[in-house]
Every structure is written in C-alpha cells, then in structure tokens.
C-alpha positions as CSV (number, residue, x, y, z in Angstrom):
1,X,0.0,0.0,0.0
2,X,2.6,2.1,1.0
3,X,4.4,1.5,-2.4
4,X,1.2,2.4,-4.4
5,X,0.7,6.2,-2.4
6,X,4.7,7.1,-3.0
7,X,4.2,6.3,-7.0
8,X,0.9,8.0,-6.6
9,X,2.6,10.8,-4.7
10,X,5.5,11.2,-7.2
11,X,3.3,11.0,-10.2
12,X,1.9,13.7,-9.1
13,X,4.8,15.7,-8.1
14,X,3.6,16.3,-4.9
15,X,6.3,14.5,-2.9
16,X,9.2,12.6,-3.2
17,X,9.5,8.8,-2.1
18,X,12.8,9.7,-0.1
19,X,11.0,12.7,1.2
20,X,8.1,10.7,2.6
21,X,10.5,8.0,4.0
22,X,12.4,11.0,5.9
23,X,9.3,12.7,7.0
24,X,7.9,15.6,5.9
25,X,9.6,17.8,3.4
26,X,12.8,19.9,4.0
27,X,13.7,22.6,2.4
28,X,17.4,22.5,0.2
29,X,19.5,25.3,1.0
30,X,20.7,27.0,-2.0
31,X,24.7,26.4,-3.4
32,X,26.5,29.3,-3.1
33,X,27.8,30.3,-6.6
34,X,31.1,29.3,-8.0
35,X,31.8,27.2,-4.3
36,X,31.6,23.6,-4.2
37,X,30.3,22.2,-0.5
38,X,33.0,19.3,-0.2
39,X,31.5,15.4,-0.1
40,X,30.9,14.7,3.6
41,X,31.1,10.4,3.9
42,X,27.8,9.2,5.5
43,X,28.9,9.2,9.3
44,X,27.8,7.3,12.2
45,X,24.7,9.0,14.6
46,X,27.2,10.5,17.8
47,X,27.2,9.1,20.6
48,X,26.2,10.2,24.1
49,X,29.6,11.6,24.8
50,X,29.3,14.2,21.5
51,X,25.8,15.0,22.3
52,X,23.2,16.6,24.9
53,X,19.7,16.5,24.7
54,X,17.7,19.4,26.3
55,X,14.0,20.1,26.9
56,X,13.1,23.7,26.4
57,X,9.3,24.1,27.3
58,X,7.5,26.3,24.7
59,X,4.3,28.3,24.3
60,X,0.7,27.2,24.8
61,X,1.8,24.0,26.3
62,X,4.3,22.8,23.4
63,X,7.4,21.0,25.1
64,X,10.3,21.5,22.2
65,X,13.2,18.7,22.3
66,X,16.7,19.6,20.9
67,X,20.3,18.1,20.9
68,X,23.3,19.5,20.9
69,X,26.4,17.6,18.6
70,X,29.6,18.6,19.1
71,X,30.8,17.4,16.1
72,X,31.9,19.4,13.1
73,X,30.0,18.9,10.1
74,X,29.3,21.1,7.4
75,X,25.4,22.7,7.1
76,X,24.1,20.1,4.7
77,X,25.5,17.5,6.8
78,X,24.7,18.6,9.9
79,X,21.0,18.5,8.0
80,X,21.3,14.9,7.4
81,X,22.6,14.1,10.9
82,X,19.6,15.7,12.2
83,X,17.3,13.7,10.3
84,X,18.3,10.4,10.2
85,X,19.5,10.1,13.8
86,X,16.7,12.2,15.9
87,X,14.3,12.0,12.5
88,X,14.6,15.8,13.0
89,X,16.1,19.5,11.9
90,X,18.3,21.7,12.6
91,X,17.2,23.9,15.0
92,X,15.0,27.1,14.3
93,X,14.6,29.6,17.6
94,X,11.6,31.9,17.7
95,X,11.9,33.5,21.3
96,X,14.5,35.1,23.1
97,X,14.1,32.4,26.1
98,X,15.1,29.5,23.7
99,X,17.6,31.1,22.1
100,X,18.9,32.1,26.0
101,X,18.7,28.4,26.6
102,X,20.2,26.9,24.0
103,X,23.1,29.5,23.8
104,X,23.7,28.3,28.1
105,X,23.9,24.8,26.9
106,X,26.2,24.9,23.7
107,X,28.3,27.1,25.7
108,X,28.8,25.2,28.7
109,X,29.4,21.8,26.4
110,X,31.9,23.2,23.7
111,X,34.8,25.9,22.8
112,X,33.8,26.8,19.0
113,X,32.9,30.0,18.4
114,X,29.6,29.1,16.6
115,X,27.6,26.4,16.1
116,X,24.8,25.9,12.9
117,X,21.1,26.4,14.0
118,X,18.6,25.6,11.0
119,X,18.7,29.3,9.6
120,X,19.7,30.3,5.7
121,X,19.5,33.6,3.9
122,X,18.5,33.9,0.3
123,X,18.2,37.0,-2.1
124,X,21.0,40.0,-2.2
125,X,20.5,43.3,-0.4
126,X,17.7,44.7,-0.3
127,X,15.8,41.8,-1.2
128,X,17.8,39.3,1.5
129,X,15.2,36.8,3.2
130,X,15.6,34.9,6.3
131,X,14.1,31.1,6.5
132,X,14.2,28.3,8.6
133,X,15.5,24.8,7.3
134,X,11.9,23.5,8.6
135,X,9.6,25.8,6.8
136,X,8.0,27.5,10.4
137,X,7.6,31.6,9.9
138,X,10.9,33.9,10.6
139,X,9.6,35.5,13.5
140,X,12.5,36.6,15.8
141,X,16.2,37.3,15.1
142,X,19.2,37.7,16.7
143,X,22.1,39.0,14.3
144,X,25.2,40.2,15.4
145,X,26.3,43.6,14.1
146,X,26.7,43.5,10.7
147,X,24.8,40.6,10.0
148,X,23.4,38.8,8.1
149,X,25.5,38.9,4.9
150,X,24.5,41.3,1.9
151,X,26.2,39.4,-0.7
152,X,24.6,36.0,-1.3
153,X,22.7,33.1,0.1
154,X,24.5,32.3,3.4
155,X,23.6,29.6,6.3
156,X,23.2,30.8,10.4
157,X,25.3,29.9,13.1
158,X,24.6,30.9,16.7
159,X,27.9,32.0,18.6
160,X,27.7,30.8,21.9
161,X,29.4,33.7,23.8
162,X,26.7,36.0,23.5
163,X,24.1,33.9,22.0
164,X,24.3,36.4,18.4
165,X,23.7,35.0,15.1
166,X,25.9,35.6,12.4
167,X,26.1,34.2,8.5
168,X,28.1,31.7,7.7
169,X,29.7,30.3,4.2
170,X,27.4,26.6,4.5
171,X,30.6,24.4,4.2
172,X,32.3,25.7,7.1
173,X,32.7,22.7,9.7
174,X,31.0,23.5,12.8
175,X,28.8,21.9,15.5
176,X,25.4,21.9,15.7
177,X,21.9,22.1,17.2
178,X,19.3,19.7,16.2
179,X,15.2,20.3,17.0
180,X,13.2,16.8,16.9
C-alpha cells in the first residue's frame, strides 16, 4: 500500500518517495555560486559523549526537544545528521528564552565560536530573506552587528558567547543544534 501512495505521490509531483521516508519535506539550502560544498562520507549518529539533549518548554503548552552535537559537520550535513539520527532539523529559535537556553547549553558543552542552528538567507540586499530549514515563519532574530551577509545566500550559526547570530559560508565545519 505504501508502495502504491509514494508512485501515486510522485506522479503527481507532490512529494518525493525519499522525502516521505524521511518525514515531511525539508527545504534545500541553496549552493552558493562558484563554491563547491565538499562530499561529507555518510557518518555514524554521535554518541552520548558528543551529544546533549535538552528540553526547552515552549508556548501554549508545546514542550520543544533539541540536541546539541559537538561534532563538526558542514550545514548540509549537519542537516542529514539531524534527520536520520533524531528524524529531525536543525534547530529554528523563535523567542529570546530558547535562544537564552540553547546558547547556556552549547556554551557550557563546547569551545567553538559558533555552532549551525537551522537558519539560511537567500536574495542580495535589499531583497535578502531569512528562512528556517523547517519551513515554520521567521519570526524573531538575533544578528550580530553586521549581519546577516548582503552578498549571497548564506547559512546561520549561533555564537555561543553571546548567543548572536551571524552568516556563515554553509561548508564551514561547525557543531550543531538539532530540534526533533
């Protein structure tokens, strides 16, 4: 049955088969021009001692779950770790309280300057937009002076000093926060 609604699905163009095995659909963050993201080999889920899990309780009675991997992966991979191991996202902050949170915990567990949250930027100047990996509205912000970048489609990373956001080429290697 299941076989019959993905060619059903993809016939009519409404969703891949790999998409509805993963969940639902995730938005591709767009390849900067003229820079190739290096091949990342498929890597094992990390293990308890390169990960923390941490409950952040959310409006209206929501509970939002998110890890911490302090492992260095690039954007897109950090994206894949996300979904396969917690069948989740990277990690998209729409308060100041979780972004607090999350910045206490990342900073507490790890010496990097930054770490990727789910956040990309698309457009050039005037017309620059903001958007979540997982699709839900751009409705708080954090950027550090002089951020976010002007001059093409960069990916977010939260520095955990101070809890800013800055814009970040998407192949940097950097560790990551995952929402599931």
């Amino acid at each position: 049955m299941k076989l019959f609604l993905v060619l059903a699905l993809a016939l009519l163009g409404a969703v891949s088969a790999h998409q509805l095995h993963e969940g639902s659909p995730e938005q591709e963050v767009p390849a900067e021009q003229g820079e190739e993201e290096p091949g990342e080999p498929e890597s094992p889920c990390p293990t308890d001692s390169e990960s923390f899990r941490v409950i952040v309780p959310g409006q209206e009675g929501h509970t939002c779950r998110y890890v911490f991997v302090n492992r260095c992966l690039t954007f897109r991979g950090a994206q894949h770790v996300c979904a396969r191991c917690y069948r989740g996202r990277l990690a998209s902050i729409h308060n100041y309280a979780t972004n607090q949170r999350l910045r206490c915990t990342v900073r507490a567990r790890t010496n990097r300057a930054q770490v990727w949250i789910g956040g990309y930027t698309s457009g050039r100047h005037w017309c620059l937009r903001a958007h979540w990996v997982d699709r839900s509205p751009w409705n708080y912000s954090n950027w550090a002076r002089g951020n976010p970048c002007r001059t093409r489609p960069m990916c977010v990373a939260m520095c955990p000093a101070g809890g800013q956001w800055r814009s970040v080429r998407c192949w940097a290697r950097m560790p990551f926060i995952c929402q599931y």
